[in-house]
N, C-alpha and C positions, 0 to 999 in steps of 0.2 A: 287710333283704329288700325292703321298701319303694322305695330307690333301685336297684337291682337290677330292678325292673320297669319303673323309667322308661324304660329303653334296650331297644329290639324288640327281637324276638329272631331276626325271620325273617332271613336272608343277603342279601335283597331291599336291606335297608337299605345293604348295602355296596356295593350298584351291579353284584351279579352279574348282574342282567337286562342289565343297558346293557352287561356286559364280553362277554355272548353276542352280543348286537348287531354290538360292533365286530367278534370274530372274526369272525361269517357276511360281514362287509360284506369286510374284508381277505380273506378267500376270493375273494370274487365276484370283487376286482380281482385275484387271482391267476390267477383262471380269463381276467380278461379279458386281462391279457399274455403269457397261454400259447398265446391266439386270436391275437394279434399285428395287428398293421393300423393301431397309433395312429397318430394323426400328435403333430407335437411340442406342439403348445398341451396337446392330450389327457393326453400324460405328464406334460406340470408339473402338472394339474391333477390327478391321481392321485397326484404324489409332495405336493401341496402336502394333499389329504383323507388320505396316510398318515401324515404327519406331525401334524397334528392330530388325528388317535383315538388313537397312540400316545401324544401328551401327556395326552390326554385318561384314559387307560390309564392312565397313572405318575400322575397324579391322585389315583383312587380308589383305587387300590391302595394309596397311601400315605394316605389316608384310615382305609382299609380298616384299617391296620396300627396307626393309631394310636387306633383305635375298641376293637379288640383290648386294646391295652393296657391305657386306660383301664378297660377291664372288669373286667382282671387285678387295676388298683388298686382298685376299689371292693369287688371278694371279699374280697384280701386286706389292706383297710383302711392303706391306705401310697400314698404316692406311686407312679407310676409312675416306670419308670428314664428316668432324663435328664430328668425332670419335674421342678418345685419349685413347689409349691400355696401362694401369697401369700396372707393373708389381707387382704379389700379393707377390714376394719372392726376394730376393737377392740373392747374388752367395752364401752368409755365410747363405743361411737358412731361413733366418729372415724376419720377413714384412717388406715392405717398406714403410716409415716414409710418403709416399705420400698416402697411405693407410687410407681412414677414416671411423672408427669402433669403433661401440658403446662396449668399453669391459664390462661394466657392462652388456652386454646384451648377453654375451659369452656362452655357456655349460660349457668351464672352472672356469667363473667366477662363474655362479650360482654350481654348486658341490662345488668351494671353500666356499660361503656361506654357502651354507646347513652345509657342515661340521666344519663350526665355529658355526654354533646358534647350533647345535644337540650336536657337540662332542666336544665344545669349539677348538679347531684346528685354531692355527696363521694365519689369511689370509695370502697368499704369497706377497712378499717385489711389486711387480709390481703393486698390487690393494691397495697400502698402500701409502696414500702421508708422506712426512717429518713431517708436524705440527703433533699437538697428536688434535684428531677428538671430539669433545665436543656432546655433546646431540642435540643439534643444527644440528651437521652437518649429522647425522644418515639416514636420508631420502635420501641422497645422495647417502647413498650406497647400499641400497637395487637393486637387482636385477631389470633390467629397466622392464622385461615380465612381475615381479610381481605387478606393478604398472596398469599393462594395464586391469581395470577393472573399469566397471562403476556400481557406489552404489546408489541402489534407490529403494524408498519406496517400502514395499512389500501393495500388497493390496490381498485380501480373493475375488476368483471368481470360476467360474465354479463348483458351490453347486445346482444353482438352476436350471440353463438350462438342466439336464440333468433329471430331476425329470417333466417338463412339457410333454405334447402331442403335438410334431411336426410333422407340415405340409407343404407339398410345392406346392400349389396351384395356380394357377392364381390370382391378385386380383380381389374380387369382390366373394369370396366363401362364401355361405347360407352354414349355416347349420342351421337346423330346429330344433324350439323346441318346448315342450307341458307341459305346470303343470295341466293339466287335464286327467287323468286317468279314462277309462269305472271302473265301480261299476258293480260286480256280485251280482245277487237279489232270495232267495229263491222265488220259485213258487209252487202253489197247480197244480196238476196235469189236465193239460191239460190249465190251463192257459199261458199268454207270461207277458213278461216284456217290460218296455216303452225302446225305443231309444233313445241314448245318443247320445248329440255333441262330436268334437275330434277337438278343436281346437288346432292350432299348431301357432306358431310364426315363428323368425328366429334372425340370428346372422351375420351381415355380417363382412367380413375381408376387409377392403379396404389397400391400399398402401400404408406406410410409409418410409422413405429413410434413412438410416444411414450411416453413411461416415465420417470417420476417417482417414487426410493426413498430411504425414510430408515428408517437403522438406529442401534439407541440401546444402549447397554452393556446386561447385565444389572443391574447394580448401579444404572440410570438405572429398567429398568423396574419394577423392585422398589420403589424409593423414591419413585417419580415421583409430583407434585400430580396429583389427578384432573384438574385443568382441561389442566394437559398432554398423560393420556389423552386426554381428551375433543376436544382440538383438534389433534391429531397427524392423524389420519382428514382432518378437512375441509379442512383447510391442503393436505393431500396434492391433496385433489380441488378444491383451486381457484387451483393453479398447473397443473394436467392445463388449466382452462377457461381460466386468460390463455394459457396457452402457446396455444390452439387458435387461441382471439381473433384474437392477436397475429399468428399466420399468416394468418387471413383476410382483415386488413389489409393488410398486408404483406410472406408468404410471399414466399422466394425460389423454392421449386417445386421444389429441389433435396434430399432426403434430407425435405422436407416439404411441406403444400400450398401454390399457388401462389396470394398474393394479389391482391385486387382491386384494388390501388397496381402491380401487374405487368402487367395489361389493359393496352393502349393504343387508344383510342378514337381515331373517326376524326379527322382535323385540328379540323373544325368544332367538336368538344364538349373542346376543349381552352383554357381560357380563361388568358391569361396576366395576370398583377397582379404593377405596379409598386410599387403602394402599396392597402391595401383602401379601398373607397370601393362606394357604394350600386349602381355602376353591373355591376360585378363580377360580385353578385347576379343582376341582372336579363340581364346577359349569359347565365350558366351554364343559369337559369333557362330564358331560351328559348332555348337550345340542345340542350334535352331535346325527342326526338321527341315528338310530341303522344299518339302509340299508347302511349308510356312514363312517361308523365306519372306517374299513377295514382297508385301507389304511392313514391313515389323519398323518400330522404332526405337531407338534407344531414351527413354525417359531416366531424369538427373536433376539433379537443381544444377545452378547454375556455379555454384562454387567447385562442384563435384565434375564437372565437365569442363572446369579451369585446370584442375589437374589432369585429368588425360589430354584434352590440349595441349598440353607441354610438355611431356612425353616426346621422345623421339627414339625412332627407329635405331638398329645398327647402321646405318651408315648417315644417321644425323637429321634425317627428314622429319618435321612434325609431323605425328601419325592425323592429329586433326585439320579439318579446312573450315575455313569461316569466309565464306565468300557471298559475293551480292547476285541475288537470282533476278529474274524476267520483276521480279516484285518490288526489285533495290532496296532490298531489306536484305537483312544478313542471313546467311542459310545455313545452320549446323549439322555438320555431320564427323562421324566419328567411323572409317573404314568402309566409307560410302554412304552410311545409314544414318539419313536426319534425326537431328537429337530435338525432343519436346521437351522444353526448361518448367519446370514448375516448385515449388515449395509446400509442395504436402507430403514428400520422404525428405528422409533425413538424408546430408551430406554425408560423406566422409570424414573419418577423423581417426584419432588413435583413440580416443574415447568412448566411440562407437560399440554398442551392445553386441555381441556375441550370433552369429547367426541372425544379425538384422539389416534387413535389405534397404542397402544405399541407390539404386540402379537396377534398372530392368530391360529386358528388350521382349516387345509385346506387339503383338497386332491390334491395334485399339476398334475394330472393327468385330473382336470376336467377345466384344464388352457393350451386354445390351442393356440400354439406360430407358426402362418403360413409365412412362408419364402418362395418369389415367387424368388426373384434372392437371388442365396446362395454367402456367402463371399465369396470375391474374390479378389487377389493380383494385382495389377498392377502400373509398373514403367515407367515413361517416363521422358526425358530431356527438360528442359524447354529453347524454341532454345533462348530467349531473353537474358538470366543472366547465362544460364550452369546450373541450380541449377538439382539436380538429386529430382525430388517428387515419393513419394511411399505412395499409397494410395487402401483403403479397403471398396467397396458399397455394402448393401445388401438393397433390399427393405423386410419388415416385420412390420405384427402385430398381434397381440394377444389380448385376451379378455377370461374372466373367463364365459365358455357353461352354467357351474352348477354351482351356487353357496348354493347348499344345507349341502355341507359339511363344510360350513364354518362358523365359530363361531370367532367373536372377542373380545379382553379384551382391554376397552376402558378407560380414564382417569375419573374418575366421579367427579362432581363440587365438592369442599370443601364445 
């Protein structure tokens, strides 16, 4: 009778409250497509919340079912059906040999590990087979938790999203522009000055779609290492930020935004290099309007900014500094002006195409990146195959407003 009270007794316990929940909420979206008006983001997102309380529904329910059972077995002193009750201990103590457990995968076993690799300490006689263990067989004994990692390429992102001007507009946003500026005119007194036109342009932002999905069997998500849970999600969301990156560098502007390597600046802030040398620098340098100065950075991959690094002056000084900021991180700059590392333009080389821009110095500030639907997470089961998909859509684009602060260092012919 005693075990018999351990288990509530209200309905509460089986998730009747949350199954009223779901029903009123599937009503409310029944009542909302009987109103009609969605548009199409609004249905995915309706069929992607029915789908989830319906799992969420076969959940408890089978909970529910198996809570039942087990009740059944504790009345009537028996296993439940399709149950089989192991016993974890024997009358001496000990596990029972019907027991199956991964010991490498113990807390006993890994502290005996730690303490043979750190303090040389004899593994204990039960994690030791009879043969003597050859270099071969060493993988084997590693602790199994330490194994549960997955190794993959590091890639350099989120340098440049965070340096542009974001907006989250509707598609279809003007913004207006003008390279014509009124002229103030000395007058003798009592005379006027002529009127000036103010003509103005515009920039529009239309729709671009990004979408990043990865779908893994059922049999993968059932077994799957936590660390794989765990990094499926942010893997997703940080191929969504190179992909954006990599446009803002160098969009073709065609089914995506259009990058800053796409701008063509006036003749003058166009500097061409035979070979890198100090003087390059100081070309680009004061080729930048003075009203632009301010803020401008020099963008480079990282190979390409190992050679001017190394560069020295007439009298032997490296013209670059790589020194540790308030951040103690490394802070590059090249003639005062921090350098942004990335690999969406090409480096330098002698192979290098004709008039193609290895380097730039930009105000990333006058590069607007408009995002009408912001990232966004969503999971669904595919009813065909079980396959579990998790997938990430934003629409966005961007385009360089001004391009007066930008000056490029371009291949010039041999």
């Amino acid at each position: 009778m005693k075990r018999k009270a351990l288990l509530p007794m209200n309905l509460s316990f089986f998730g009747n409250d949350r199954v009223q929940e779901i029903e009123s909420r599937k009503t409310e979206i029944n009542q909302l497509i009987e109103r009609g008006g969605l548009s199409a983001e609004e249905i995915d997102a309706l069929i992607t919340e029915v789908d989830g309380l319906n799992g969420e529904l076969k959940v408890m329910r089978e909970k529910q079912d198996k809570l039942v059972k087990l009740r059944s077995a504790i009345a009537e002193g028996k296993p439940s059906e399709g149950e089989t009750i192991v016993s974890r201990m024997t009358m001496g103590g000990k596990k029972s040999e019907e027991e199956d457990e991964d010991i490498y995968g113990t807390m006993a076993y890994r502290k005996a590990f730690m303490n043979h690799v750190l303090r040389g300490t004899p593994m204990p006689t039960e994690y030791r087979a009879g043969d003597v263990t050859h270099t071969t067989d060493v993988g084997s004994v590693i602790p199994t938790p330490v194994l549960n990692q997955i190794i993959q390429k590091m890639e350099s992102s989120g340098m440049i999203l965070p340096l542009v001007t974001r907006k989250a507009h509707r598609g279809g946003l003007q913004i207006p522009t003008s390279s014509v500026k009124p002229v103030a005119t000395w007058v003798a007194e009592g005379a006027g000055s002529p009127t000036q036109k103010k003509l103005t342009g515009e920039i529009i932002f239309a729709y671009h779609k990004l979408r990043c999905a990865v779908a893994v069997t059922l049999e993968v998500n059932t077994m799957a290492l936590s660390v794989f849970e765990a990094t499926l999600v942010s893997d997703i969301l940080e191929a969504m930020v190179m992909a954006l990156e990599e446009a803002i560098i160098s969009g073709t502007g065609t089914g995506q935004p259009s990058g800053i390597l796409k701008a063509t600046p006036v003749p003058e802030q166009i500097i061409k290099v035979q070979k890198p040398s100090y003087q390059d620098l100081v070309d680009a340098w004061g080729a930048v309007p003075s009203a632009y100065e301010r803020n401008i950075r020099w963008c480079m991959t990282k190979k390409t900014y190992a050679i001017y690094f190394g560069l020295q002056d007439e009298v032997g000084q490296p013209i670059g500094r790589v020194d540790h900021g308030i951040s103690n991180r490394p802070e590059r700059l090249l003639m005062g002006i921090p350098v942004v590392i990335c690999d969406y333009i090409p480096s330098f080389s002698e192979t290098l195409k004709k008039d193609e821009t290895f380097a730039f110095l930009f105000n990333f500030r006058d590069y607007v990146l408009n995002t009408n639907l912001e990232m966004g997470i969503k999971r669904r089961e595919n009813w065909d195959t079980d396959d579990e998909e998790t997938k990430a859509v934003m629409l966005a684009d961007g385009k360089v407003v001004d391009k007066n602060s930008l000056v490029k260092l371009v291949k010039k012919a041999a």
